[in-house]
Rosetta silent file (secondary structure, phi, psi, omega in degrees, C-alpha in Angstrom):
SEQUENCE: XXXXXXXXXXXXXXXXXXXXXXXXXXXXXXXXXXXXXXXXXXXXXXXXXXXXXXXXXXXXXXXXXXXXXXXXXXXXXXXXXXXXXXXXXXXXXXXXXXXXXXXXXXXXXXXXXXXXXXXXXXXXXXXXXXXXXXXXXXXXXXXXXXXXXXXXXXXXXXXXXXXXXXXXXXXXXXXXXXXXXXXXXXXXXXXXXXXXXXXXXXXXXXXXXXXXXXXXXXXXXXXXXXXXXXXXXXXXXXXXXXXXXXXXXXXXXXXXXXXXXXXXXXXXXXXXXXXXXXXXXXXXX
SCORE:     score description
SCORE:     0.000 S_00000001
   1 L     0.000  -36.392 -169.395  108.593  -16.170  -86.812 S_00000001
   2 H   -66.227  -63.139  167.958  112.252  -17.312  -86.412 S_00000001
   3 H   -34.500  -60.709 -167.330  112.424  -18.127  -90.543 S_00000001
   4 H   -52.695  -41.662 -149.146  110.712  -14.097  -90.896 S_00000001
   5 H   -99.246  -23.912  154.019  113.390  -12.373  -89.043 S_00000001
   6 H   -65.436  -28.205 -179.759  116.017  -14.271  -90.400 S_00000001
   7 H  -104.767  -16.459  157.234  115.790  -13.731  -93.968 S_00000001
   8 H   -59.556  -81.916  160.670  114.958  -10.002  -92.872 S_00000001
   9 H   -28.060  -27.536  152.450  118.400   -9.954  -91.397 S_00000001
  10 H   -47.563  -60.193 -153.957  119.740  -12.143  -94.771 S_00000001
  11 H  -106.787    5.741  134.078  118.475   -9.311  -96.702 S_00000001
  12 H   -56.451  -39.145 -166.309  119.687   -6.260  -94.525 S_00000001
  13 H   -73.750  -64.686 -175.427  123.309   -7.854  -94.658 S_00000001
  14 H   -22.049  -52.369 -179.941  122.786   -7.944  -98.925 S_00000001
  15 H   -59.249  -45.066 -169.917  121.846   -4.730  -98.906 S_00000001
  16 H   -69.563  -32.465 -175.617  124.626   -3.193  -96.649 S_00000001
  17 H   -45.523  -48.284 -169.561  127.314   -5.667  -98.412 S_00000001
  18 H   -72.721  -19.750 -179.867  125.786   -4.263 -102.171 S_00000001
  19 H   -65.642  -38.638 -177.814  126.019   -0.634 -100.201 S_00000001
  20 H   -83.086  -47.050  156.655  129.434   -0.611  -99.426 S_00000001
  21 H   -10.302  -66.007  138.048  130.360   -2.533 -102.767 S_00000001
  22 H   -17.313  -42.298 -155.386  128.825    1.146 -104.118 S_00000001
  23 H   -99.027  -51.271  175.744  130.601    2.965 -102.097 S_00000001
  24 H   -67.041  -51.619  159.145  134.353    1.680 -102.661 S_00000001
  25 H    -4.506  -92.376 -172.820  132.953    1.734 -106.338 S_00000001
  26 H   -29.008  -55.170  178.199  132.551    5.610 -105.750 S_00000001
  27 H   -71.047    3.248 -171.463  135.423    6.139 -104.061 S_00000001
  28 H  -102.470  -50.058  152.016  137.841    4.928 -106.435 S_00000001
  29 H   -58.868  -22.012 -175.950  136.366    7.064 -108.791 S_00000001
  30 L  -110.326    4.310 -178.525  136.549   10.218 -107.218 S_00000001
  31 L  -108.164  -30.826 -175.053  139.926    9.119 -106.067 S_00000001
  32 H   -43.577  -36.723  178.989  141.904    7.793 -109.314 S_00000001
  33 H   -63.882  -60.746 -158.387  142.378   11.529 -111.058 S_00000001
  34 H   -77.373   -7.550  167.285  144.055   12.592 -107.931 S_00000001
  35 H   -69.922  -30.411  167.785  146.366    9.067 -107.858 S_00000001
  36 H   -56.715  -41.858 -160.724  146.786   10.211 -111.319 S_00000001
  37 H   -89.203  -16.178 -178.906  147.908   13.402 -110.645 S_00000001
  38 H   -74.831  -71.757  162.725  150.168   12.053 -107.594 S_00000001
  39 H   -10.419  -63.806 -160.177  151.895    9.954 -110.268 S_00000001
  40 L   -91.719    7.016  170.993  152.681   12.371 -112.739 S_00000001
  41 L  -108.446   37.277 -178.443  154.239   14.533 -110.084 S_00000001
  42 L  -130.266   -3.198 -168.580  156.988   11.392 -109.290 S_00000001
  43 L   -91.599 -167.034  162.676  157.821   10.624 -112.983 S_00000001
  44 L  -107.855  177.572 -175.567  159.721   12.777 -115.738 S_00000001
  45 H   -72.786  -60.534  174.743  158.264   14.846 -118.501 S_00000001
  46 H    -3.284  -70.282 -150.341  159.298   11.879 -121.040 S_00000001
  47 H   -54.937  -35.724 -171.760  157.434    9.613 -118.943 S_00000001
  48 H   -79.360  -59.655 -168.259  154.135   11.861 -119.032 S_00000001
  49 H   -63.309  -54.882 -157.843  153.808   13.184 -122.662 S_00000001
  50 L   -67.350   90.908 -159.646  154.741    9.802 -124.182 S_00000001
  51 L   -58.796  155.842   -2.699  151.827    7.410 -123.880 S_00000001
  52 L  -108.743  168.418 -130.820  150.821    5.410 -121.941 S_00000001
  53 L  -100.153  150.279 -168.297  150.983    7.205 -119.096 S_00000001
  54 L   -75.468  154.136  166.115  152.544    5.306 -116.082 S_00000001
  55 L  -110.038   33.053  175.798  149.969    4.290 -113.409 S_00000001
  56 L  -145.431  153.793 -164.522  152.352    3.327 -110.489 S_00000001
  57 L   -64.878  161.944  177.175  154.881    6.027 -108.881 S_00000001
  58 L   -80.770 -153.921  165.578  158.224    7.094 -110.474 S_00000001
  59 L  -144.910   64.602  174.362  161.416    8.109 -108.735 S_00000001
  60 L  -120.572   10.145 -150.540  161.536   11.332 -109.042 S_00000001
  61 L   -67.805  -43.014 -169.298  159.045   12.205 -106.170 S_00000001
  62 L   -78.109  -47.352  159.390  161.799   14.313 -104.581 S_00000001
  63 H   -51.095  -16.550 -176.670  163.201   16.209 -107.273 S_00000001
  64 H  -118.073  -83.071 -163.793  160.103   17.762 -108.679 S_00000001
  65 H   -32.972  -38.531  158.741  158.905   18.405 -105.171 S_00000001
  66 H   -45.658  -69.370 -162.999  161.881   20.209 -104.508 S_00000001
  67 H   -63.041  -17.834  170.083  162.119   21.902 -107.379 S_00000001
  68 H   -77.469  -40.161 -169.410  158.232   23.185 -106.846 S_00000001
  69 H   -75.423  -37.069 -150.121  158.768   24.211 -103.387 S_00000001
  70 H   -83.593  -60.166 -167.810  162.165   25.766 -103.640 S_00000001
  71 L  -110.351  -82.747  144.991  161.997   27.599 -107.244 S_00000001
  72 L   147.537 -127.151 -174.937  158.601   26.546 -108.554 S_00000001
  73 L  -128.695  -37.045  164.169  158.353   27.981 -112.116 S_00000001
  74 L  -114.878  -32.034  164.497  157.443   31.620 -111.662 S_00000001
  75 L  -108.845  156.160  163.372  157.189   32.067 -107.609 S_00000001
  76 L   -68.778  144.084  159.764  158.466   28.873 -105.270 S_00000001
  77 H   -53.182  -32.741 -167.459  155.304   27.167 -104.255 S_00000001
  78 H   -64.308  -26.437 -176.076  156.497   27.453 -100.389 S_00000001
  79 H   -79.459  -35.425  160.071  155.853   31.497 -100.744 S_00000001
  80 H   -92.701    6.271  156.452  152.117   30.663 -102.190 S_00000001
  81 H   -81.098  -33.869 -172.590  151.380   28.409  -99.971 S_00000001
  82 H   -64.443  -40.139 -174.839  152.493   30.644  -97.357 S_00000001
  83 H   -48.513  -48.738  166.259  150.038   33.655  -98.996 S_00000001
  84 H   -61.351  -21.627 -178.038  147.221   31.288  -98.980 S_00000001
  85 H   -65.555  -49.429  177.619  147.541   29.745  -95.706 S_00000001
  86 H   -84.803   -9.389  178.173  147.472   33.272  -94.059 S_00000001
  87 H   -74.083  -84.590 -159.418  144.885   34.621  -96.706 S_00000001
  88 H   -48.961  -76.955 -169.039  142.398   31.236  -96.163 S_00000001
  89 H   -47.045  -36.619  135.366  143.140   31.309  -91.653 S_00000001
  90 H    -7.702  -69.720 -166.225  142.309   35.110  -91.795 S_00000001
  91 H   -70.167  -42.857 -178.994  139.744   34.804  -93.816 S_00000001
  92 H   -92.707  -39.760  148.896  137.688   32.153  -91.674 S_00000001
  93 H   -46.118  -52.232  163.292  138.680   33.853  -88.195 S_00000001
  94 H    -3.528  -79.890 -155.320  137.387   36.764  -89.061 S_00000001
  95 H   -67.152  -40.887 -156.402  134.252   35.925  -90.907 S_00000001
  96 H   -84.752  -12.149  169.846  133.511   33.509  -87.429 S_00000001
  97 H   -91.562  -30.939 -167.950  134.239   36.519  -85.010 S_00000001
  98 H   -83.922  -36.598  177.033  132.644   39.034  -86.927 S_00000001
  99 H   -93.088  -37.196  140.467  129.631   37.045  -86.933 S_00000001
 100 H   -34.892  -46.769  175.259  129.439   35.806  -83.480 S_00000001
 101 H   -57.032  -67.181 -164.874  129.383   39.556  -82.700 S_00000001
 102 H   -77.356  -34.766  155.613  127.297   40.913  -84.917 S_00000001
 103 H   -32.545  -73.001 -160.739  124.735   37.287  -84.301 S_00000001
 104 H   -70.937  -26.090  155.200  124.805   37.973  -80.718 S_00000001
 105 H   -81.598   26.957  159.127  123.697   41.788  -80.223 S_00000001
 106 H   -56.600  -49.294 -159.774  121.545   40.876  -83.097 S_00000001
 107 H   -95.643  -96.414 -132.413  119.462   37.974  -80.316 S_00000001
 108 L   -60.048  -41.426  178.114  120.790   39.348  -77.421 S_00000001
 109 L  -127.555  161.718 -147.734  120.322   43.125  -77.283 S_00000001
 110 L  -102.479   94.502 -162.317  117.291   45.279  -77.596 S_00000001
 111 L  -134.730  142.825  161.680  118.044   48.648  -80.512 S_00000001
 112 L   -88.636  125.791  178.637  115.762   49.988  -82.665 S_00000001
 113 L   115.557  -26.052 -160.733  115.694   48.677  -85.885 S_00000001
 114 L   -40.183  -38.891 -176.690  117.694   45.567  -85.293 S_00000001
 115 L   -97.876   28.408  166.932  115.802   43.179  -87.456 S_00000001
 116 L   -83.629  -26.328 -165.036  115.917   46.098  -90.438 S_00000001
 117 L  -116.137   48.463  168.811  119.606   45.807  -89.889 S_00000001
 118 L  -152.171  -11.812  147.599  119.816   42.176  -89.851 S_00000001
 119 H   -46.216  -61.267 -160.943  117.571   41.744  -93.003 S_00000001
 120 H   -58.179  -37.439  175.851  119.980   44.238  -94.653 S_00000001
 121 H   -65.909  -22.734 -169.690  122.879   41.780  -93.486 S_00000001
 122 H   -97.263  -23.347  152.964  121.356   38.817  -95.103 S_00000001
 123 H   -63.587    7.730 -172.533  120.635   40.569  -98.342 S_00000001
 124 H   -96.191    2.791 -172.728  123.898   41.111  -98.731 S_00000001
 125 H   -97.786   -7.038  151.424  124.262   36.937  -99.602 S_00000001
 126 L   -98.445   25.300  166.828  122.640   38.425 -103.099 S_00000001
 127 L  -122.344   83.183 -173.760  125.549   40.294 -103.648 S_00000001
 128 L   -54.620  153.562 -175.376  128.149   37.872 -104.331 S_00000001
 129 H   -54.262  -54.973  164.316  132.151   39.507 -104.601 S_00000001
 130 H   -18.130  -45.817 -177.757  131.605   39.150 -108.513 S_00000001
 131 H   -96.550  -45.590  128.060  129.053   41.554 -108.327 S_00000001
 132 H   -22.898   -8.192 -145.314  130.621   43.886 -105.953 S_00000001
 133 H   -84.731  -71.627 -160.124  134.379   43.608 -107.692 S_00000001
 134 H   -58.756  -19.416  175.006  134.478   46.916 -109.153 S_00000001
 135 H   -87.083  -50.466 -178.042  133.425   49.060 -105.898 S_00000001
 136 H   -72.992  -41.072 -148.977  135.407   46.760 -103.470 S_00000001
 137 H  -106.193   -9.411  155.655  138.734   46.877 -105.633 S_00000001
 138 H   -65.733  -38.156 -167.149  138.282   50.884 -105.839 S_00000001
 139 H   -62.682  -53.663 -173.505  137.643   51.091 -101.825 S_00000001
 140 H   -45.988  -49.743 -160.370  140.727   48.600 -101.666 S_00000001
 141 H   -88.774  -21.011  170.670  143.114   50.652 -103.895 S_00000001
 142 H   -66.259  -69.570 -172.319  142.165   54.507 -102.306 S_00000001
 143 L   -57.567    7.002  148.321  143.187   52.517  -99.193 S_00000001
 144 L    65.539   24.567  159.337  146.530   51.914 -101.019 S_00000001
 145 L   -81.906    3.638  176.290  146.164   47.761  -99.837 S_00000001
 146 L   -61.512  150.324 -143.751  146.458   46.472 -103.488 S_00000001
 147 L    17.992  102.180  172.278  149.170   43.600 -103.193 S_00000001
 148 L  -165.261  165.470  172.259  148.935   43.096  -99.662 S_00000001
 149 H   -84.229  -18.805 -178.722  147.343   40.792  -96.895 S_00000001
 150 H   -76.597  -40.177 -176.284  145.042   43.220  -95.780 S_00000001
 151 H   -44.995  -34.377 -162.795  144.050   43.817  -99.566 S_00000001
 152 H   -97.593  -23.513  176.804  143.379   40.309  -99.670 S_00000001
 153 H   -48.134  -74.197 -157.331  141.935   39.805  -96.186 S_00000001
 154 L   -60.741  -59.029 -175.683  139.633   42.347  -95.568 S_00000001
 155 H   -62.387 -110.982 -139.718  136.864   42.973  -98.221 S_00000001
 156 H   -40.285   15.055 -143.576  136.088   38.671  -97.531 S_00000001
 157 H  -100.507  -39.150 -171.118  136.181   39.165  -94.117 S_00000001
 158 L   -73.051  161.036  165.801  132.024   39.863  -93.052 S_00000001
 159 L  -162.895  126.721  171.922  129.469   36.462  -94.004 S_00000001
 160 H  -109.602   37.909  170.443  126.540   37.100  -93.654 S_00000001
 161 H   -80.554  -58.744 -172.884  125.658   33.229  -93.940 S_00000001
 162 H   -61.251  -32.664  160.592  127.731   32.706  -90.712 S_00000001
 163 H   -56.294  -79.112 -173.521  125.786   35.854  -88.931 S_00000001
 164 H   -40.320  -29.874 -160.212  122.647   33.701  -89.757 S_00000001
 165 H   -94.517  -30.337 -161.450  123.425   30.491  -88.765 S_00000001
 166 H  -102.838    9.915  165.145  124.795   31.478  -85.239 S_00000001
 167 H   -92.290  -21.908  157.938  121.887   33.875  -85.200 S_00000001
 168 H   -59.027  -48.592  171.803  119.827   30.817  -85.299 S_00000001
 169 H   -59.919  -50.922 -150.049  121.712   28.440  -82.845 S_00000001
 170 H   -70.470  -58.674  159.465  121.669   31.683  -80.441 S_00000001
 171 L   -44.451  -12.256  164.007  117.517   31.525  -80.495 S_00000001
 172 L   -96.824    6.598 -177.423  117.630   28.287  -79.338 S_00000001
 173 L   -75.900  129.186  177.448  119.445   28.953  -76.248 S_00000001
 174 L   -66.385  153.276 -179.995  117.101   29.143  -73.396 S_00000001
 175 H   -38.422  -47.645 -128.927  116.179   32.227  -71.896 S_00000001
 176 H   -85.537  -43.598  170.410  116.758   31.184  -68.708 S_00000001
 177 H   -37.364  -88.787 -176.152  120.465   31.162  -69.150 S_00000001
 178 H   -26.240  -51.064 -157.975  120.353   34.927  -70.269 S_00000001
 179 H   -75.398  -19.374  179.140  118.289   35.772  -67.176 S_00000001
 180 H   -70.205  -41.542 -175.392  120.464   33.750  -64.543 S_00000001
 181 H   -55.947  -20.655  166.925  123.240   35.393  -66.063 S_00000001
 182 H   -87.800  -42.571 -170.930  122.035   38.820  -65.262 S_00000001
 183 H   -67.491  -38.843 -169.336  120.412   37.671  -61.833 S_00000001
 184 L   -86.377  -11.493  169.593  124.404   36.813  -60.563 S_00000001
 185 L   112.327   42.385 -163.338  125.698   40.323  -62.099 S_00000001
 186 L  -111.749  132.670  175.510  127.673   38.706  -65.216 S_00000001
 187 L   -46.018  155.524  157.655  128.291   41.684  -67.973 S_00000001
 188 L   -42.708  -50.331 -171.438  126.532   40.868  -71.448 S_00000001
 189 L   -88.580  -14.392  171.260  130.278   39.825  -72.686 S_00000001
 190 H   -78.160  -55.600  161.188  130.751   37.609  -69.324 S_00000001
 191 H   -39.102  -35.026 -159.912  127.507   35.991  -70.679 S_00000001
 192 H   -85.708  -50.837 -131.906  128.962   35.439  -74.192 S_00000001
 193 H  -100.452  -58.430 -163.930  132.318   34.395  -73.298 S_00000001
 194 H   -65.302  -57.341  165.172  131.378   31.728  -70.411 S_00000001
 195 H   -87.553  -56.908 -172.278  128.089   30.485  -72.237 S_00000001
 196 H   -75.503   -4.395  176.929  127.141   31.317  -75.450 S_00000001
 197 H   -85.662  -61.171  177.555  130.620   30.703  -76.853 S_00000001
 198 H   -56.724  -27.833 -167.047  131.561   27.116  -75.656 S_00000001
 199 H   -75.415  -11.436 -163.751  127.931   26.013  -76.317 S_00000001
 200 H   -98.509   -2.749 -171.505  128.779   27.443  -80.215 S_00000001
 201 H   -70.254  -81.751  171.644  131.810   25.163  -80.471 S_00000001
 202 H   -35.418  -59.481  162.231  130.832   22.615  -83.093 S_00000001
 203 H   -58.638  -11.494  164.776  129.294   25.121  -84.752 S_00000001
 204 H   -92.561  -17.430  172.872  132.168   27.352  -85.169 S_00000001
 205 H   -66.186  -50.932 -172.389  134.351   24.250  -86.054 S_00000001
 206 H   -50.210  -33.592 -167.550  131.985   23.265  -89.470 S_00000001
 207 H   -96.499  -11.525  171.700  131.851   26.482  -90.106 S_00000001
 208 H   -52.600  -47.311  161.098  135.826   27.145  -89.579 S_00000001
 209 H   -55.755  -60.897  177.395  136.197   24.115  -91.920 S_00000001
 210 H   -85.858  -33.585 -169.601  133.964   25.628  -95.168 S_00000001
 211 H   -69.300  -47.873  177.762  135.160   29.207  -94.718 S_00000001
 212 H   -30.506  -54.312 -141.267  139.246   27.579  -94.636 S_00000001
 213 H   -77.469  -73.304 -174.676  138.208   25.813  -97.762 S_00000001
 214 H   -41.717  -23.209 -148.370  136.370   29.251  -99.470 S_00000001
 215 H  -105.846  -45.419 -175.126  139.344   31.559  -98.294 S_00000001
 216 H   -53.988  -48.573 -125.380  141.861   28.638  -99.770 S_00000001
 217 L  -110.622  -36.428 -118.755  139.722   28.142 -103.219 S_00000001
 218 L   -89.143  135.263 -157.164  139.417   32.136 -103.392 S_00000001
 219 L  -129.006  -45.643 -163.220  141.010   32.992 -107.517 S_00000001
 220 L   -79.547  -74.020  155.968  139.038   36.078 -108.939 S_00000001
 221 L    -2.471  -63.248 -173.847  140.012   38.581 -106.191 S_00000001
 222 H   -84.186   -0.714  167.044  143.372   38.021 -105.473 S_00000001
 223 H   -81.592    7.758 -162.799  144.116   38.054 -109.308 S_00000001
 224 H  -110.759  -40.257 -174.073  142.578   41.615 -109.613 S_00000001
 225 H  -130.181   23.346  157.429  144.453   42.966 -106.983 S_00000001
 226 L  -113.381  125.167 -173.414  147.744   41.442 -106.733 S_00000001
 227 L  -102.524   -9.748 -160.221  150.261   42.175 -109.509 S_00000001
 228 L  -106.300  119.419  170.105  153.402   41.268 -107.675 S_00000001
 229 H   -23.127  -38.118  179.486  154.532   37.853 -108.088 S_00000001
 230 H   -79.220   15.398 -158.819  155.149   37.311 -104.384 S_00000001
 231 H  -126.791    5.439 -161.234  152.050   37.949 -103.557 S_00000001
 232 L   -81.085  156.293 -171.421  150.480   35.205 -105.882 S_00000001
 233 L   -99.151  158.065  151.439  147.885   32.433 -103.830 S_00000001
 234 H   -65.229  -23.324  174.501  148.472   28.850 -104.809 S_00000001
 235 H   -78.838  -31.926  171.934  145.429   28.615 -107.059 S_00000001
 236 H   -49.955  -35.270  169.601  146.670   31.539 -108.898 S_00000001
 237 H   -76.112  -56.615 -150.736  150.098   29.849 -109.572 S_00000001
 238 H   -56.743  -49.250 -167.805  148.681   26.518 -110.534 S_00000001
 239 H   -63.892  -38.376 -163.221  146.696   28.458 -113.354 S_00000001
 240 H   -75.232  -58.686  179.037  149.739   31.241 -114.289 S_00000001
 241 H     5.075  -63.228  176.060  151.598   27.742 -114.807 S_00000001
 242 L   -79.347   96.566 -140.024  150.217   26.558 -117.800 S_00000001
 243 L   -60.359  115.935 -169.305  152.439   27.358 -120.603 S_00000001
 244 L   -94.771  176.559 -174.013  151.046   30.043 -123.120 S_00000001
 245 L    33.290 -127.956 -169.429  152.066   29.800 -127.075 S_00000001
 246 L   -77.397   -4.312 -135.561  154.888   27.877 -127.646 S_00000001
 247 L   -98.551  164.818  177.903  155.940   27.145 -124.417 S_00000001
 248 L  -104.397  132.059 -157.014  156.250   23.864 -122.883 S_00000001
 249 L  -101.446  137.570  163.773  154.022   23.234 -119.229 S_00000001
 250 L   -71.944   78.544  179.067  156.564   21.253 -116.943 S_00000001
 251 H   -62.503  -12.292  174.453  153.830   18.861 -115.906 S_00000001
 252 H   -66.867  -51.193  157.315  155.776   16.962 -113.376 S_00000001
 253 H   -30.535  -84.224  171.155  156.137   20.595 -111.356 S_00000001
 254 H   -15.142  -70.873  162.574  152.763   21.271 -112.003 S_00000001
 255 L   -81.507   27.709  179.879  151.059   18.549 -110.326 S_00000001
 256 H   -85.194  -82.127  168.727  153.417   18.396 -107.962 S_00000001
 257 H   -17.592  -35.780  172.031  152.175   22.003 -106.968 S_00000001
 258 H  -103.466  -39.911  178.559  148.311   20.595 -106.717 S_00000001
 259 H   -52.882  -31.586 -172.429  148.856   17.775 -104.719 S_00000001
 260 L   -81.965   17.033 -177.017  150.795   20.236 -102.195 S_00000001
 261 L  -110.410   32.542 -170.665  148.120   22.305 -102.778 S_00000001
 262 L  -148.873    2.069  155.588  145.460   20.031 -101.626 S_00000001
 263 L   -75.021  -83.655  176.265  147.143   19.092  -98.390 S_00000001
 264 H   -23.087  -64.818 -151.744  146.118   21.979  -95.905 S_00000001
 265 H   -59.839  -39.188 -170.003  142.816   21.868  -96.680 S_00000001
 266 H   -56.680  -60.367  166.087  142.717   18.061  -96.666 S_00000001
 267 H   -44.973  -48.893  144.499  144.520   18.242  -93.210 S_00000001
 268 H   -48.475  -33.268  151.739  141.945   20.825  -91.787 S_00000001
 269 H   -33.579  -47.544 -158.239  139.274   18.408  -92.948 S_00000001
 270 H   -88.266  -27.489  171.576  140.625   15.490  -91.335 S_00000001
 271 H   -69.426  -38.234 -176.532  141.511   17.313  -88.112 S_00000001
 272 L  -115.608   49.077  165.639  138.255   19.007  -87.273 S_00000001
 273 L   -86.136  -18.774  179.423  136.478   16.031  -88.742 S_00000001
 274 H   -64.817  -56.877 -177.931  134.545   15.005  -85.543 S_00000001
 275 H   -64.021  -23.116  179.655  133.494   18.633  -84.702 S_00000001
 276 H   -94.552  -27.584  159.572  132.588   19.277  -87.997 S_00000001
 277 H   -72.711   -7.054  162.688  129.723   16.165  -88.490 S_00000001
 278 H   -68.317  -59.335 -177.236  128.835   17.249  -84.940 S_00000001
 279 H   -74.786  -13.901  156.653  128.166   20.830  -85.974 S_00000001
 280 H   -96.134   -7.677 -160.372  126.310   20.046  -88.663 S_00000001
 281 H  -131.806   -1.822 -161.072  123.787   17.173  -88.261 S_00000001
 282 L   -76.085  124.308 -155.471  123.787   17.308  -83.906 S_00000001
 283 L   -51.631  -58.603 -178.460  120.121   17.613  -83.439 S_00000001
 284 L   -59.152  -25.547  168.131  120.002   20.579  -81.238 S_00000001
 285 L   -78.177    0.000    0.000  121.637   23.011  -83.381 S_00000001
């Protein structure tokens, strides 16, 4: 019996040893393009077109960061970070208040028609912006918001993914709650605010986390309705970057500009990482 559970423990440790073996494996793969790209934004241009390209940093890491944040090539980067920052933190407050709202008289109060008008919100996830774009950027431009934050704000602002999921967690709340909550005299919104909101906290960080990232990543929209340089997102610079005709792409700049552009998001990851494997995998939600 002793012999059995020993080489059963022998061949759990093999396994986890060959798992993590796998694992560093992976990561080193999914991490080397961006060590690459961290490189080529510490060298010179020399160093990059002329093969082969270095793999350990240069010493230039301050000068081409500078020169990205301060002048960049057509906006400073510091002015698109700043569009995106307040574009992407908008964009995911919003969508998590507007859907909290609209979730909770969804569960919570008794209208006729309510689940006709909560079908109608979730058919709206087969109308993607892409398919909308031509309707939304008319509504947008009567309303005179073309290059603006509201322009870019607003039409992303509703989900109705985020209305679903907290219309689900809200059904799993016991009744019991609601009805004590009535029995001591506490308002509907005295219900919301004291219970149903803190109990929703891991679920609004995961979802605060992918909405950041979708608000951040967002390219076809704000090129359609911003024409004024200052007004440009960071992915929208990194692409207007790359050197048309004849021109020559400053490649040190360049990646300089996506590693700083991969820093918020990376930093909201890593900050709301506890709350966000909590809000997704915690059994009761």
């Amino acid at each position: 019996m002793a012999n059995k559970i020993n080489g059963m423990v022998e061949k759990r440790g093999s396994g986890l040893w060959l798992t993590h073996v796998f694992m560093v494996f992976g990561v080193l793969i999914i991490f080397f393009p961006i060590w690459l790209a961290f490189v080529a934004s510490t060298v010179t241009q020399p160093e990059i077109v002329k093969p082969p390209m270095p793999l350990w940093p240069g010493d230039q890491l301050w000068e081409n960061y500078s020169k990205a944040l301060v002048s960049g090539i057509n906006v400073p980067v510091s002015t698109m970070l700043v569009n995106s920052f307040v574009m992407a933190i908008s964009i995911a407050v919003g969508k998590i208040i507007i859907s909290l709202l609209s979730a909770f008289a969804i569960v919570y109060f008794r209208f006729p028609g309510r689940n006709f008008f909560f079908w109608m919100i979730f058919l709206t996830l087969m109308l993607p912006v892409e398919v909308r774009i031509v309707p939304t950027y008319e509504v947008v431009a009567s309303f005179g918001m073309l290059n603006s934050y509201s322009g870019l704000i607003f039409p992303l602002i509703a989900s109705a993914t985020a209305t679903f999921l907290f219309r689900q967690f809200f059904l799993t709340i016991p009744d019991e709650l609601a009805e004590a909550s009535r029995v001591d005299g506490a308002s509907p919104m005295r219900f919301f605010w004291d219970i149903v909101l803190p109990m929703s906290r891991t679920n609004i960080a995961a979802l605060f986390v992918i909405l950041f990232i979708y608000g951040w990543n967002q390219y076809l929209w704000p090129l359609l309705i911003t024409t004024e340089p200052e007004m440009n997102t960071i992915v929208m610079g990194i692409k207007q970057m790359f050197p048309s005709g004849d021109d020559v792409a400053d490649w040190p700049v360049i990646m300089a500009t996506s590693i700083l552009a991969m820093i918020p998001p990376v930093i909201v990851v890593v900050g709301m990482q506890r709350l966000f494997i909590r809000g997704l995998v915690d059994s009761e939600k």
